[in-house]
C-alpha positions, 0 to 999 in steps of 0.5 A: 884856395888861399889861407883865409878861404881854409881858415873860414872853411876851417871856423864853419866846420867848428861851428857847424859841428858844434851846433850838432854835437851838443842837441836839446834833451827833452827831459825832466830838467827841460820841462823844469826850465821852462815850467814857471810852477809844478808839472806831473806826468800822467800815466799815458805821457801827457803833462799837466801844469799848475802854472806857466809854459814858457816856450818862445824863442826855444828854435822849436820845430815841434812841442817835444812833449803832450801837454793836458792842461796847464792852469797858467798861460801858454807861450810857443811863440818866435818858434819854428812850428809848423803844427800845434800838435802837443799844446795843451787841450785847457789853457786857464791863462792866455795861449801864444802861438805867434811868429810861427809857421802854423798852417792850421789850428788843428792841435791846438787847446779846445779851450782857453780861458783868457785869449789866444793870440796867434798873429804872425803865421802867414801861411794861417788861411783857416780857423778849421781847429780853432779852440771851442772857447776863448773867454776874453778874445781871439787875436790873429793876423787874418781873422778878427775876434767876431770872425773866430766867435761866428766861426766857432758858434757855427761850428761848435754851438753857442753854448760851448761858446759860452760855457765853463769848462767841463772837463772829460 
């Protein structure tokens, strides 16, 4: 191995073991960097969100936290996801989930007020999950909005459809 081969071998370890010395902490300050309003904890862990939840592009394998309901939008996409599981159940604005590598919409929010847009998962072949309602649109790389409305009608009824949230 001449000298450059051990000064890269040399730069990569530097790299490799900075990438891992220094690990996302998913705590309070955490959640305050990427809420755009207020949250509180709720006795069983789960967040509530009068605002936004903005999480695109944080290199996430997972949402580190349950969300309940977030009164704003929320955004998971350019991630590394492979489930939705911790995603709000009520969305008040528009849902994002695009760019990742979600299999299925299983734990993802049963309800949405504004759309849900979830293009760019290519690995997406169900609506099995798919929210009880969206209130203006649907949009994924596979299925259009009429698709998820028949499939959600099917599923659910048409007067969960087209209903105003009810809270449990």
């Amino acid at each position: 191995m001449d000298k450059l081969d051990k000064a890269i071998d040399v730069l990569l370890s530097e790299e490799e073991e900075s990438l891992f010395s220094n690990p996302l902490v998913f705590d309070d300050a955490w959640l305050d960097e990427h809420i755009d309003g207020t949250w509180t904890r709720k006795d069983d862990g789960t967040i509530d969100v009068v605002g936004n939840v903005y999480l695109p592009s944080a290199n996430l394998k997972e949402i580190p936290f349950q969300f309940g309901e977030v009164t704003g939008e929320f955004s998971c996409s350019m991630n590394r996801l492979t489930s939705l599981k911790g995603s709000p159940r009520k969305v008040g604005g528009s849902f994002y989930c695009t760019r990742n590598d979600i299999t299925s919409l299983e734990g993802g929010p049963e309800w949405v007020d504004e759309s849900y847009f979830c293009d760019a998962n290519e690995d997406l072949y169900s609506l099995k999950g798919a929210p009880k309602h969206v209130g203006v649109f649907f949009r994924s790389s596979r299925y259009t909005d009429d698709q998820y409305r028949k499939y959600a009608e099917r599923v659910y009824g048409k007067e969960m459809v087209d209903a105003k949230w009810m809270p449990k």
